[in-house]
Backbone bond lengths (Angstrom), bond angles and torsions (degrees), N, CA, C in turn:
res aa  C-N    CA-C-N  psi(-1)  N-CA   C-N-CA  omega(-1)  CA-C   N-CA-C  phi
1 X - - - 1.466 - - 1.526 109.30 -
2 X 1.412 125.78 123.21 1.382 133.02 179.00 1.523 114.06 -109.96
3 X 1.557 113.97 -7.41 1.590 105.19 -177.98 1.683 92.98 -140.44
4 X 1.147 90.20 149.10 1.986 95.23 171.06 1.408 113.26 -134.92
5 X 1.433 130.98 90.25 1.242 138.41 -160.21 1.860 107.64 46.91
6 X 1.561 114.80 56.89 0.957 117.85 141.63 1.960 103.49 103.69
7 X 1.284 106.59 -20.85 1.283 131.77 -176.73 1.392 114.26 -115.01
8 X 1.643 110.93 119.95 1.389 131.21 -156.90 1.911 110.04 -77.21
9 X 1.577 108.38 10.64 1.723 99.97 152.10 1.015 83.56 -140.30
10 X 1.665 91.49 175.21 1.993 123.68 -179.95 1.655 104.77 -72.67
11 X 1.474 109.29 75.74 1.445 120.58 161.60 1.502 121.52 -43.51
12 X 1.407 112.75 131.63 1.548 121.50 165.23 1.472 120.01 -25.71
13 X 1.436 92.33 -49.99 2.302 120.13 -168.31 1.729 84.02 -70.05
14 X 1.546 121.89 -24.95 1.720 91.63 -158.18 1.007 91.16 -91.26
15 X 1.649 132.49 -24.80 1.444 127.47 177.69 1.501 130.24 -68.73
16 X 0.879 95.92 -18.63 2.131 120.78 -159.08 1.634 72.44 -85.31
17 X 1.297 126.50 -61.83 1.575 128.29 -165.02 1.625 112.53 -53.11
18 X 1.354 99.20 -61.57 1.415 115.33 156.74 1.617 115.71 -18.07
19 X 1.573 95.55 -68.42 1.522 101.70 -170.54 1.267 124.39 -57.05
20 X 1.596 90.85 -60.43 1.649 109.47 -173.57 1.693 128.02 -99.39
21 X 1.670 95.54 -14.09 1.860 93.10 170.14 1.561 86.73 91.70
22 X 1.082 131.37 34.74 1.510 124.87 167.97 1.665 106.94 157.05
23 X 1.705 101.99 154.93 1.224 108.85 146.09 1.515 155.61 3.16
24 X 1.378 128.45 64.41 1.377 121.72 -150.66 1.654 101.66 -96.08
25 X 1.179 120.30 145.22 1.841 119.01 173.03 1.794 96.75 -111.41
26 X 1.201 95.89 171.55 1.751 111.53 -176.81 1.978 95.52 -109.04
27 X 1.306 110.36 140.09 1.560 122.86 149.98 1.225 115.75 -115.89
28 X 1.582 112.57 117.84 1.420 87.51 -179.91 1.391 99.04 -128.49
29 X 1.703 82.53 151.60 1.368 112.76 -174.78 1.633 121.32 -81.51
30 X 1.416 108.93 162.87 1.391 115.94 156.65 1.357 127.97 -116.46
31 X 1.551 138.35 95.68 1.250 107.60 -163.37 1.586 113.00 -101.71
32 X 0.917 123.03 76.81 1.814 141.92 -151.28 1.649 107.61 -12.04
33 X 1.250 112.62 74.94 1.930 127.78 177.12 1.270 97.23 -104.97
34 X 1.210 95.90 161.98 1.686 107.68 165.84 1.673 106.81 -116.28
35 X 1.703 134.38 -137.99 0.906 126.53 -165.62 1.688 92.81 -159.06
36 X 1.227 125.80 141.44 1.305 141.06 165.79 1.811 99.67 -48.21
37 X 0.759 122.70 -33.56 1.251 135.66 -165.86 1.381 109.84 -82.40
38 X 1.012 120.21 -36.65 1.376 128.31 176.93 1.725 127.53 -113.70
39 X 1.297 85.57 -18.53 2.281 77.69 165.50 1.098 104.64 -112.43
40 X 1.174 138.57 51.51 1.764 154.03 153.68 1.312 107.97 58.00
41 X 1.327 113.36 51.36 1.331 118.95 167.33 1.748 99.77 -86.36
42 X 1.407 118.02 -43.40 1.316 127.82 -167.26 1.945 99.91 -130.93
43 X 1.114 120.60 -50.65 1.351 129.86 156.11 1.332 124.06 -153.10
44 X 1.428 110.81 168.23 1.431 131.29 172.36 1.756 124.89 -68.13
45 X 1.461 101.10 -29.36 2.028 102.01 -165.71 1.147 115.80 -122.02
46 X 1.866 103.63 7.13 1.611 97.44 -172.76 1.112 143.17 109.72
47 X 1.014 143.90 150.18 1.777 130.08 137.07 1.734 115.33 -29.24
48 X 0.952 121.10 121.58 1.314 126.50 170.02 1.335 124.61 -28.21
49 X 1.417 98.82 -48.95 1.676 106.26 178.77 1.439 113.92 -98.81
50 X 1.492 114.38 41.59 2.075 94.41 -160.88 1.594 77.69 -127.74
51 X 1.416 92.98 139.70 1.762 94.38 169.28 1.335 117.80 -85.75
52 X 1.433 116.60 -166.53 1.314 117.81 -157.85 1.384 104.59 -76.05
53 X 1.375 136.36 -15.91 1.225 167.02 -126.56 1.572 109.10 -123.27
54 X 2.063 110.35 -10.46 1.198 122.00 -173.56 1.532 113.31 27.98
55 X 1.769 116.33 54.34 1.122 130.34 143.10 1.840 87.69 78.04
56 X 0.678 138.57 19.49 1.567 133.76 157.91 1.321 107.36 -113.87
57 X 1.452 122.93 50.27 1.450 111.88 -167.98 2.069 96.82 -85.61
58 X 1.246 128.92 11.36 1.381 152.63 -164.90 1.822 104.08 -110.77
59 X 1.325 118.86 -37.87 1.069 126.87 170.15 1.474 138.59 -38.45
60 X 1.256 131.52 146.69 1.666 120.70 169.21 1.424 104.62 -74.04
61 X 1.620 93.72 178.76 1.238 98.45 -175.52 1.598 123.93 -77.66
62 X 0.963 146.29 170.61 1.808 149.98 -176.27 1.216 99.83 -91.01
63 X 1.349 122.00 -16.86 1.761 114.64 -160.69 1.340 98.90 -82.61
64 X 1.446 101.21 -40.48 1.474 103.05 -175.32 1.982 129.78 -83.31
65 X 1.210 128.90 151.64 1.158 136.63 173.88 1.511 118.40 -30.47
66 X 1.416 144.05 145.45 1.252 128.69 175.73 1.905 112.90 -70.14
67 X 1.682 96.13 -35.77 1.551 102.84 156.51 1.381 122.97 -35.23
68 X 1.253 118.40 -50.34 1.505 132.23 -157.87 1.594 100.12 -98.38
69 X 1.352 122.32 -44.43 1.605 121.96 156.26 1.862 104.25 -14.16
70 X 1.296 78.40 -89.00 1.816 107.33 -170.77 1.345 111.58 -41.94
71 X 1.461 109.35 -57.34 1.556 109.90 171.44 2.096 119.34 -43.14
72 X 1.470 84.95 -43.54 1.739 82.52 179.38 1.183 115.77 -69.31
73 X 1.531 129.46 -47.90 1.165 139.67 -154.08 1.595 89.47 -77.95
74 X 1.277 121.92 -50.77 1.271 99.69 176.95 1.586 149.29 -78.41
75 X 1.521 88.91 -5.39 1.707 124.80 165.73 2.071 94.51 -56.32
76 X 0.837 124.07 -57.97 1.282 157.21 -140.21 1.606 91.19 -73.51
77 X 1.348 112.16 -91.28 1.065 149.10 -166.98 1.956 105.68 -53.55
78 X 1.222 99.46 -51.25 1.550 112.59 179.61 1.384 107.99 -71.99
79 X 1.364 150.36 -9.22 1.244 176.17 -20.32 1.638 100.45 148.78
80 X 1.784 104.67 -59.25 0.984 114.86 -162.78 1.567 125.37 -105.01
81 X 1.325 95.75 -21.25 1.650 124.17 173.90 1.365 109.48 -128.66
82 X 1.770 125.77 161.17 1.550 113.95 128.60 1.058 131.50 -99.07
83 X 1.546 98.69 131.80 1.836 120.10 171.39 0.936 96.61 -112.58
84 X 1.213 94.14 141.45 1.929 132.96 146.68 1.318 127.88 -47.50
85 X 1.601 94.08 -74.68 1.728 118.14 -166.82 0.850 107.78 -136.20
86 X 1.548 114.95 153.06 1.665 138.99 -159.96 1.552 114.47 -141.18
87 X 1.353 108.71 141.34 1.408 103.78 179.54 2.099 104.97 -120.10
88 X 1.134 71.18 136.91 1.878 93.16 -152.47 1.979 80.62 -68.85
89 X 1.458 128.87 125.38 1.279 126.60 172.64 1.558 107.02 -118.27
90 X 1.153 113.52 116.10 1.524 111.75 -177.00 1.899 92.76 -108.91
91 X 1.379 107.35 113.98 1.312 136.20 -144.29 1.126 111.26 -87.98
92 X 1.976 101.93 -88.29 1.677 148.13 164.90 0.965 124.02 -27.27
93 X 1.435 126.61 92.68 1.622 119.91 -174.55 1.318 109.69 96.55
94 X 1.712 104.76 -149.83 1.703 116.62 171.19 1.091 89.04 -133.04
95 X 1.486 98.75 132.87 2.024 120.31 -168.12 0.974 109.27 -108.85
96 X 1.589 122.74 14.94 1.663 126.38 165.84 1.407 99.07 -105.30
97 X 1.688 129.81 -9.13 1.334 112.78 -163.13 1.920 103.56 -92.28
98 X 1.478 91.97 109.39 1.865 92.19 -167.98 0.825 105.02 -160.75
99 X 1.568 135.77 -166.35 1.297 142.17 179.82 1.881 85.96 -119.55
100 X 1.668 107.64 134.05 1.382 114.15 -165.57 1.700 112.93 -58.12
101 X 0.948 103.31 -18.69 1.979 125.97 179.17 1.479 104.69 -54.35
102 X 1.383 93.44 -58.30 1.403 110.86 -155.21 2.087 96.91 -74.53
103 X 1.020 111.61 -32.82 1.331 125.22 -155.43 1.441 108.49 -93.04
104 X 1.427 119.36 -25.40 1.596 142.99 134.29 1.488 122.91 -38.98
105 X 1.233 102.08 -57.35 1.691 103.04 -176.83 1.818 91.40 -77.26
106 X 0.877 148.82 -38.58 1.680 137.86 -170.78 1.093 118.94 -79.24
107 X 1.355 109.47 -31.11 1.416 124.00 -163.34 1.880 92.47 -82.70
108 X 1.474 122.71 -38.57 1.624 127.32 -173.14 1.435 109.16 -65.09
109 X 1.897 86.46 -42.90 1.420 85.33 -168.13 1.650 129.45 -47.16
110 X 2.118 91.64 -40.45 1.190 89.92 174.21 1.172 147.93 -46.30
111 X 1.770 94.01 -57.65 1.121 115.65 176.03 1.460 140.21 -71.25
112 X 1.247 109.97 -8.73 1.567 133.11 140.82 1.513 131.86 -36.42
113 X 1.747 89.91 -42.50 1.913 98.96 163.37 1.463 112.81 -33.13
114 X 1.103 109.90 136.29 1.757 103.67 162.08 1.626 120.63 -88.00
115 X 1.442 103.06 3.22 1.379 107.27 -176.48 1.317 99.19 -111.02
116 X 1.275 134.07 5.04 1.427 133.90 162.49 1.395 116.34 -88.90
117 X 1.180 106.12 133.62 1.608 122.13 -176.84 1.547 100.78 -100.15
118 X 1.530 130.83 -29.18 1.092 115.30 -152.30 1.345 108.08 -173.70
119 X 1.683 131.71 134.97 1.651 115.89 -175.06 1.615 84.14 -123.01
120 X 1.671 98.98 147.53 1.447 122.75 -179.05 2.195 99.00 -121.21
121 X 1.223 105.82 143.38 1.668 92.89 -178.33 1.120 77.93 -143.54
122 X 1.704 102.53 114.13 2.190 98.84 142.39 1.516 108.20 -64.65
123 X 1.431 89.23 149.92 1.670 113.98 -178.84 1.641 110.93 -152.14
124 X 1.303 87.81 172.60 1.911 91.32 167.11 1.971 109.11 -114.20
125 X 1.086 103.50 168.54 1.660 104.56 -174.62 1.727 85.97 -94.72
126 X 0.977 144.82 -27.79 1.957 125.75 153.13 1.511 117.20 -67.33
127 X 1.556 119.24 12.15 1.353 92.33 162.82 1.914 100.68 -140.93
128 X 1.328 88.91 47.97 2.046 84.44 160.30 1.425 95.27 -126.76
129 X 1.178 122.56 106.25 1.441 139.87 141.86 1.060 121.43 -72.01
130 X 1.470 128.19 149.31 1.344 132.29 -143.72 1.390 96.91 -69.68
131 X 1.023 133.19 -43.65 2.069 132.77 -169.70 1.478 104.90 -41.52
132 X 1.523 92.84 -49.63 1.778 114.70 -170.44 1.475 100.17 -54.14
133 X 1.725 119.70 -71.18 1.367 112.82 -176.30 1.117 119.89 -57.48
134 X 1.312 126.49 -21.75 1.815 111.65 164.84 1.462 106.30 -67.16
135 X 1.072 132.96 -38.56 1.483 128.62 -167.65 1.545 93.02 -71.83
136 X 1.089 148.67 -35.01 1.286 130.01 -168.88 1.364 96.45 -102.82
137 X 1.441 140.20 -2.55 1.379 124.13 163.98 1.408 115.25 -96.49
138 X 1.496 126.11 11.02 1.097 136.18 164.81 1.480 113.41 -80.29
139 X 1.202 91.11 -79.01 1.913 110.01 171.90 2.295 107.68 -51.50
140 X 1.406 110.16 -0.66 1.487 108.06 146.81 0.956 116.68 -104.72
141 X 1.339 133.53 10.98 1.529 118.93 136.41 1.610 129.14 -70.49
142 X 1.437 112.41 -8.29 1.381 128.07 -167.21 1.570 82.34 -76.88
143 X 1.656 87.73 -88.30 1.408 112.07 -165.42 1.311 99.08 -130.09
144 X 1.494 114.78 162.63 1.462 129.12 -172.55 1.571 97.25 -67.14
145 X 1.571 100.75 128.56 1.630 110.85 162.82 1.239 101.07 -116.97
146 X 1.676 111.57 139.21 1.473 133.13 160.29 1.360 113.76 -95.36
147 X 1.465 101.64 127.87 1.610 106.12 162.01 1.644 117.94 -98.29
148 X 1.493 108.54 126.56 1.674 111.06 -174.99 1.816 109.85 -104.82
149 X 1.335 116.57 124.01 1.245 107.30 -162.85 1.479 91.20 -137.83
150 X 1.579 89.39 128.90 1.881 138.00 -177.71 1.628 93.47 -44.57
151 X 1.709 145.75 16.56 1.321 113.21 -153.93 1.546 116.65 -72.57
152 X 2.001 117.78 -32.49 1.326 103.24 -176.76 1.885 117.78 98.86
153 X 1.466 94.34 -96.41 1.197 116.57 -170.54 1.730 114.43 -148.24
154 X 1.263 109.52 150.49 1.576 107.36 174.13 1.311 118.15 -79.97
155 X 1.804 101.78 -31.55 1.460 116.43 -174.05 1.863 119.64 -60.46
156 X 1.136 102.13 112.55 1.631 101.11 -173.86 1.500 111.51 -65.33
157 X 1.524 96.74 -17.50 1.915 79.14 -179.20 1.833 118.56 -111.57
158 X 1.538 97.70 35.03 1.216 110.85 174.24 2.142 81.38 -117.33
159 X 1.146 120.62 -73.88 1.218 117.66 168.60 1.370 127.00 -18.42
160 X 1.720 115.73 -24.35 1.298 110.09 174.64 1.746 101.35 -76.06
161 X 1.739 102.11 -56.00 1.320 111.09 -177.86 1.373 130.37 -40.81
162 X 1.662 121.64 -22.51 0.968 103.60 178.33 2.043 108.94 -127.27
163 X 1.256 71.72 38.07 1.685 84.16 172.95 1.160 125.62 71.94
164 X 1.623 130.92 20.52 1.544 124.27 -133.18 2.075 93.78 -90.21
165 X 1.398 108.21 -15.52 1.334 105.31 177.08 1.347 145.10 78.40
166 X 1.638 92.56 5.75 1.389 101.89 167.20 1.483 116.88 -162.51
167 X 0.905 135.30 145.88 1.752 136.10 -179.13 1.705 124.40 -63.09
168 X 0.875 109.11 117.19 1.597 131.24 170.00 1.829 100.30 -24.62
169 X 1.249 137.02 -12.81 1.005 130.04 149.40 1.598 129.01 -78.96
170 X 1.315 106.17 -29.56 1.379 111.58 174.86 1.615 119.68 -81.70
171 X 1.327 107.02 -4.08 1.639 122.46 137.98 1.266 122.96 -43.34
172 X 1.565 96.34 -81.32 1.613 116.66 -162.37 1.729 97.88 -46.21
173 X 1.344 108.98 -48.94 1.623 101.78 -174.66 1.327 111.36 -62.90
174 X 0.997 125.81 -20.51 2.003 129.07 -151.09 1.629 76.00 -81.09
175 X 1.615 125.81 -53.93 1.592 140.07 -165.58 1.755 98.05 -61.73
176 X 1.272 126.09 -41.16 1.559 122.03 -169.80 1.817 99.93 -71.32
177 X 1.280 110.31 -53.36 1.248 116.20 -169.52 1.366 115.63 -61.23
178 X 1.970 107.84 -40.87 1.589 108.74 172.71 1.224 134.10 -43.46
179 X 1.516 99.18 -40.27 1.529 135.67 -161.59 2.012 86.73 -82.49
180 X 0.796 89.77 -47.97 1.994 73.63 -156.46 1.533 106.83 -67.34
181 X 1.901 102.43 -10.91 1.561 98.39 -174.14 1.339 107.23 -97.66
182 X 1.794 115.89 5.70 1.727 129.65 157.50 1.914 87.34 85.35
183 X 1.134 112.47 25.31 1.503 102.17 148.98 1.225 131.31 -87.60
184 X 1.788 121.14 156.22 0.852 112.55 171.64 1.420 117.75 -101.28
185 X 1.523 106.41 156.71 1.864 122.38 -169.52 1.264 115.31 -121.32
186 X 1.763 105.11 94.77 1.729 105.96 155.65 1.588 121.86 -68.67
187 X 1.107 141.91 118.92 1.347 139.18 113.85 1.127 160.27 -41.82
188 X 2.002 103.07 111.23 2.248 97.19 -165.51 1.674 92.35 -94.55
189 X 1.537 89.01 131.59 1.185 93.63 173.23 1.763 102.45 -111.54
190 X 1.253 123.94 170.97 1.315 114.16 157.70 1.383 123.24 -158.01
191 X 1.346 111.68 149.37 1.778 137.46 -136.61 2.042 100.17 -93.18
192 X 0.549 109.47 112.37 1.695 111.29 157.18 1.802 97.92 105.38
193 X 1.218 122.47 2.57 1.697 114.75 160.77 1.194 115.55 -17.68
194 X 1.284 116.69 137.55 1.741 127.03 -168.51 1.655 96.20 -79.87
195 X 1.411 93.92 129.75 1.818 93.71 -171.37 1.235 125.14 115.61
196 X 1.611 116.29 -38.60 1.335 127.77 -154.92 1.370 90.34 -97.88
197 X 1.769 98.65 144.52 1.628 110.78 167.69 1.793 111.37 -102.15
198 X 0.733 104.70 179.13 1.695 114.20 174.03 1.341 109.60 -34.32
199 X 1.452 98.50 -58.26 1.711 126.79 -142.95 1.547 68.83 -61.38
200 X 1.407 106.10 -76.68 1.860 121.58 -152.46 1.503 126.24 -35.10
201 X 2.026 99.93 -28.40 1.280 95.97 162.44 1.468 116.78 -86.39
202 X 1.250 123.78 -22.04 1.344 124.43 -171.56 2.044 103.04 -61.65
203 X 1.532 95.02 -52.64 1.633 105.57 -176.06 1.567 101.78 -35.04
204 X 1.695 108.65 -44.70 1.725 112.45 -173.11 1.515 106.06 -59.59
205 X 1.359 123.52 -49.94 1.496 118.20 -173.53 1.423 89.94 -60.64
206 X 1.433 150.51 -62.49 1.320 136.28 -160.41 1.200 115.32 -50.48
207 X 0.912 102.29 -59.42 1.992 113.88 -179.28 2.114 97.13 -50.08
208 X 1.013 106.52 -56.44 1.313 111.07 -176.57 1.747 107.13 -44.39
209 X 1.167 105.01 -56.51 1.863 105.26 -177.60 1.656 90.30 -52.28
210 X 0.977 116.37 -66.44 1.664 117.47 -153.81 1.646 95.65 -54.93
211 X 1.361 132.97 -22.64 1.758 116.03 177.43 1.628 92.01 -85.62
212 X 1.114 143.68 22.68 1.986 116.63 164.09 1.499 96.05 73.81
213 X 1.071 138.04 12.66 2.149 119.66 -178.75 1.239 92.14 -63.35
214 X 1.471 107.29 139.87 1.616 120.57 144.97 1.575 132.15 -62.54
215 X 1.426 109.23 -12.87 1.514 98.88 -176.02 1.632 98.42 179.05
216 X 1.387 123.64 136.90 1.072 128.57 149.92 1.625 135.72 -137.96
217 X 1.212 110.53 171.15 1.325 129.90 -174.74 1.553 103.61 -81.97
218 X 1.210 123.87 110.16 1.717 114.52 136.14 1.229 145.12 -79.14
219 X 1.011 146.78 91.38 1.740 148.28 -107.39 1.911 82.83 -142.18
220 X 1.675 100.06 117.32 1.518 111.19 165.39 2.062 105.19 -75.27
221 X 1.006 117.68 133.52 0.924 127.23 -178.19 1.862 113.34 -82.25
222 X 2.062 79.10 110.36 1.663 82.56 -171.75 1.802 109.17 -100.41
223 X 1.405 110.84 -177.59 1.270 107.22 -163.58 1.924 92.20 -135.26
224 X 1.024 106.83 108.35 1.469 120.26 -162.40 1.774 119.72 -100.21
225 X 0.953 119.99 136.37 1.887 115.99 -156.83 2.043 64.83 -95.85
226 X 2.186 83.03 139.02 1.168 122.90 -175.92 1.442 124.20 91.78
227 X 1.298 110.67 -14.92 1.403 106.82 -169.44 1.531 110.63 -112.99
228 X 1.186 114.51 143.98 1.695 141.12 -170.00 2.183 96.69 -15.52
229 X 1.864 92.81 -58.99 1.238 123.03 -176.49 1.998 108.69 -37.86
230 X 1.595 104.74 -39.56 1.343 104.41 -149.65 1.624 92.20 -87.87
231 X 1.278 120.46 0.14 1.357 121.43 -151.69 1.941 96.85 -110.00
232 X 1.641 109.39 -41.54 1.198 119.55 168.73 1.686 108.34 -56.35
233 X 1.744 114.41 -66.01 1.275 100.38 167.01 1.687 150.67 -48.53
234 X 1.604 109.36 -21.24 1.071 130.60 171.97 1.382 117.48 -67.66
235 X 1.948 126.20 -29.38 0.810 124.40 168.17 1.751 130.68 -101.27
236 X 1.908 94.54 26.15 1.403 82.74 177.29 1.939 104.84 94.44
237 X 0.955 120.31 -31.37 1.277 114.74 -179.55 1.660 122.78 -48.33
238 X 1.292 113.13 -34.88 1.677 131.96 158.95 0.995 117.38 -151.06
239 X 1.565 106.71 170.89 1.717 122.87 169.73 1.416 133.76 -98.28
240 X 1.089 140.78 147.59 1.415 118.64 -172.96 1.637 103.24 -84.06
241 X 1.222 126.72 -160.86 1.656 144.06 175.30 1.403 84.81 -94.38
242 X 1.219 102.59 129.80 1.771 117.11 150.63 1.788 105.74 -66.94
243 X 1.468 110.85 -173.36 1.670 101.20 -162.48 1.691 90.44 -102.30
244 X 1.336 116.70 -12.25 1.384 128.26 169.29 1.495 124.43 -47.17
245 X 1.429 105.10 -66.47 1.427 144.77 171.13 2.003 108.88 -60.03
246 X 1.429 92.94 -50.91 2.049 89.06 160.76 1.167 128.68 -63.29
247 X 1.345 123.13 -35.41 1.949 139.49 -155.60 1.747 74.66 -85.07
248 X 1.380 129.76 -59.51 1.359 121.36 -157.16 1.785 109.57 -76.46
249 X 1.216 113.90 8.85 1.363 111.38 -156.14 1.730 87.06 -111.40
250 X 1.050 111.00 -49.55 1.417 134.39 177.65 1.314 100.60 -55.26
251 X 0.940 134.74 -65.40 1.370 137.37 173.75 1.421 116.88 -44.95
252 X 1.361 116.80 -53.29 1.168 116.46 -179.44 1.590 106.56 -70.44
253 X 0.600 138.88 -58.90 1.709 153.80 142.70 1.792 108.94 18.67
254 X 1.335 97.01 -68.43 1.157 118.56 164.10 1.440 150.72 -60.86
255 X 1.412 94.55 -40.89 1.688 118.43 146.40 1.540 124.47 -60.45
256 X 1.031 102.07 -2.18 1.812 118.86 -176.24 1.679 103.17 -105.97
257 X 1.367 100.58 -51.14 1.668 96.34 -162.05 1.553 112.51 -70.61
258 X 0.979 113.32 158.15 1.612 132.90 159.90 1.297 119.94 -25.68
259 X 1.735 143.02 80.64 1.122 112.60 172.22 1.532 160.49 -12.83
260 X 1.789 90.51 -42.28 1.586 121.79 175.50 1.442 112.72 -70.73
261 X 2.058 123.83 -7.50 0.844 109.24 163.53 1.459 137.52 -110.20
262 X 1.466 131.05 145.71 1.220 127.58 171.42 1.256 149.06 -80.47
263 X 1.655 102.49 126.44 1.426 114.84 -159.26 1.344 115.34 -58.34
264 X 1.261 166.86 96.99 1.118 154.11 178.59 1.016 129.46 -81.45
265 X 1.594 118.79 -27.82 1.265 108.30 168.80 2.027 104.02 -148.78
266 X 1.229 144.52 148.87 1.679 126.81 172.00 1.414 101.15 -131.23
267 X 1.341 94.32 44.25 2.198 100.08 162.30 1.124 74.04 178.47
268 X 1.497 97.39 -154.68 1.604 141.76 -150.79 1.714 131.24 -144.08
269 X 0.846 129.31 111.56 1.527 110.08 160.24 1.899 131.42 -99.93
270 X 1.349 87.95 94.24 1.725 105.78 -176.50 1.659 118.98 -65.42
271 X 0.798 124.07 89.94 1.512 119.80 179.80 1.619 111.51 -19.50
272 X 1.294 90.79 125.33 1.506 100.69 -158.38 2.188 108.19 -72.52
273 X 1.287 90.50 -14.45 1.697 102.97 -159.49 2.018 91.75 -88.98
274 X 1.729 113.69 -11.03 1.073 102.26 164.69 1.576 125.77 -131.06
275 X 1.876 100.52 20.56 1.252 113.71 -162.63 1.921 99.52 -75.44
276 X 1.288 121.38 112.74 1.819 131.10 163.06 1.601 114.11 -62.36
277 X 1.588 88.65 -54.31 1.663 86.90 -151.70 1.950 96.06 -159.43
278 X 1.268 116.80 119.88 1.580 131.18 5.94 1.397 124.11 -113.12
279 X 1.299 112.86 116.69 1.513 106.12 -152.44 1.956 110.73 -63.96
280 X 0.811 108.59 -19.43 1.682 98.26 163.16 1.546 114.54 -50.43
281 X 1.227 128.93 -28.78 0.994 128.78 -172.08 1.836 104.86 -63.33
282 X 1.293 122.49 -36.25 1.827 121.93 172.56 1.459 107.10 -47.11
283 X 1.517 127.71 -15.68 1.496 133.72 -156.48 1.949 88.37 -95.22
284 X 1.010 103.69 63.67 1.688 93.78 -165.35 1.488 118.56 -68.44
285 X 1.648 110.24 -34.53 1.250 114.18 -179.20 1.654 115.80 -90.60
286 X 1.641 107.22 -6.70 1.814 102.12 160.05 1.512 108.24 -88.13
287 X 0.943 127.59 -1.92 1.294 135.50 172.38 1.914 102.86 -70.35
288 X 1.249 100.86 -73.71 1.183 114.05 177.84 1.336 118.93 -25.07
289 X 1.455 113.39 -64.43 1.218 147.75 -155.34 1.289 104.52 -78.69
290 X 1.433 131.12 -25.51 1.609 147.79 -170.51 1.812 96.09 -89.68
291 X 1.471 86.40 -51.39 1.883 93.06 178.92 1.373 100.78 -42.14
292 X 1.517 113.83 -67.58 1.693 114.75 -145.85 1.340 87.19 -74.21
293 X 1.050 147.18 -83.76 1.714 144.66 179.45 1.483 94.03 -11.98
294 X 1.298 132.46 -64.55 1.623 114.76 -162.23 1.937 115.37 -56.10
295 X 1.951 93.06 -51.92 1.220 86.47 177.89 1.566 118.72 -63.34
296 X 0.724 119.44 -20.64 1.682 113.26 -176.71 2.090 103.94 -86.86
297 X 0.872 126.09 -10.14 1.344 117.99 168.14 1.588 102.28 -85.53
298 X 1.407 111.32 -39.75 1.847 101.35 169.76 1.293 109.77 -101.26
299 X 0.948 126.78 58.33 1.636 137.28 166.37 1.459 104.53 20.62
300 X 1.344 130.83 67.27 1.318 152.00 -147.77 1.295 100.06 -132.30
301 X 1.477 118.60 130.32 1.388 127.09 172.66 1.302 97.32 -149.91
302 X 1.779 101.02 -174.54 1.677 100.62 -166.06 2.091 95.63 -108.18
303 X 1.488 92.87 146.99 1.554 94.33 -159.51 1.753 120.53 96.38
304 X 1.170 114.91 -22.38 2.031 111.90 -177.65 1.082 101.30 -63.62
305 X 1.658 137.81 12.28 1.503 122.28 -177.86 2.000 88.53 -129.54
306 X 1.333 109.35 -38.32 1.316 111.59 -173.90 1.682 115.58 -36.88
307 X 1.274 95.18 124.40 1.606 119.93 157.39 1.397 120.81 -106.75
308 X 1.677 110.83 114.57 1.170 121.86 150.37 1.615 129.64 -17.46
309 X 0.960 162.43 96.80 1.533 153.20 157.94 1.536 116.42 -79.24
């Protein structure tokens, strides 16, 4: 297969269609967590690159109900189009880090919506303990739950650099355990890490086919005012990807991975009020649009490099 509703990888939109017979939008949630990373269980500042906002800077608010989340976002959102169905995204932080009680009642609530088709939770592979994966392999008998996992990179000594906090083995298990409880596993990966060569991200998509994920994120690596990251770049310590050097990275990226898996996202949207570096990256839909034009002048799809193992 070289096209999927018209677009040269296995798009999110072609799957959501797939699934549900239409159009799916994202709500995303906040369910007020913090992060191992940041209340000194493991550290104080984070991931290097995560804003203060622990990467849900897109999120509702915490003050409010997950009921009342959903209700707004979809007040909002429905405004401008009609939708149907929504996929409940619990974003902000790490949305496994809880007491399992607490993470039960939010997690139902959601999915209780009748306008939810589906709940997605970023997490880390150090914080699903076994209680947790039964609770989310229960509630996939409801409705389909996605697990979204922080991995980055395989390389441990880019993983040291940017704080990610745990070892490339404590992955692989988070992936054995997911798998046996018949969930499915998105992966954020992200593109232009200070350090990393071509090869190093490509090695990650390889390694990635060989664990079975259902779907991942390719995330251009942004450089965000406040964070550890913006302070290294400010002094010269690295460069970002030009938008040249991304479109071709992405591409290649893609030509590597697994057909059978889904693309979810091939950029980013960085809050523009703290976006540094690289500001082409706010141009999200000429980005897009440069992508699909490239692959289709090199007859480029996702999988033309993939090898079977």
């Amino acid at each position: 297969m070289t096209s999927w509703n018209g677009k040269p990888y296995h798009s999110l939109d072609y799957m959501l269609r797939q699934m549900f017979g239409e159009k799916i939008y994202k709500v995303t949630l906040n369910g007020g967590m913090t992060c191992p990373n940041r209340d000194g269980k493991l550290g104080e500042r984070g991931c290097i690159f995560c804003s203060a906002g622990g990467s849900g800077d897109f999120a509702a608010s915490a003050s409010l109900s997950i009921t009342e989340q959903i209700r707004q976002q979809i007040q909002m959102l429905s405004a401008k189009r009609p939708i149907h169905k929504y996929i409940a995204y619990f974003q902000a932080y790490t949305n496994t880090y809880a007491p399992v009680e607490y993470l039960e009642r939010i997690f139902t609530e959601a999915i209780q919506n009748p306008d939810i088709c589906a709940i997605s939770i970023g997490t880390r592979p150090d914080c699903l303990e076994e209680p947790v994966i039964r609770l989310l392999s229960r509630l996939n008998q409801i409705k389909p739950v996605w697990v979204e996992l922080g991995l980055q990179t395989i390389h441990e000594h880019t993983a040291r650099y940017i704080r990610r906090g745990y070892p490339l083995s404590c992955f692989d298990q988070a992936m054995q355990s997911l798998h046996q409880a018949g969930l499915d596993v998105i992966v954020h990966t992200i593109l232009g890490l200070p350090g990393e060569t071509s090869r190093d991200v490509l090695d990650t998509m390889k390694y990635l086919n060989a664990c079975q994920i259902q779907g991942i994120k390719l995330q251009l690596l942004h450089v965000l005012s406040g964070t550890d990251l913006a302070a290294d770049y400010q002094t010269g310590k690295f460069s970002v990807l030009d938008r040249e050097e991304y479109i071709d990275l992405v591409i290649r990226c893609l030509e590597h991975l697994d057909p059978s898996i889904v693309i979810h996202r091939v950029t980013g949207d960085g809050p523009k009020d703290l976006l540094i570096a690289p500001l082409w990256a706010s141009r999200k839909r000429e980005v897009l649009n440069l992508l699909h034009h490239q692959m289709k002048e090199q007859g480029s799809y996702q999988g033309k490099a993939f090898i079977q193992v």
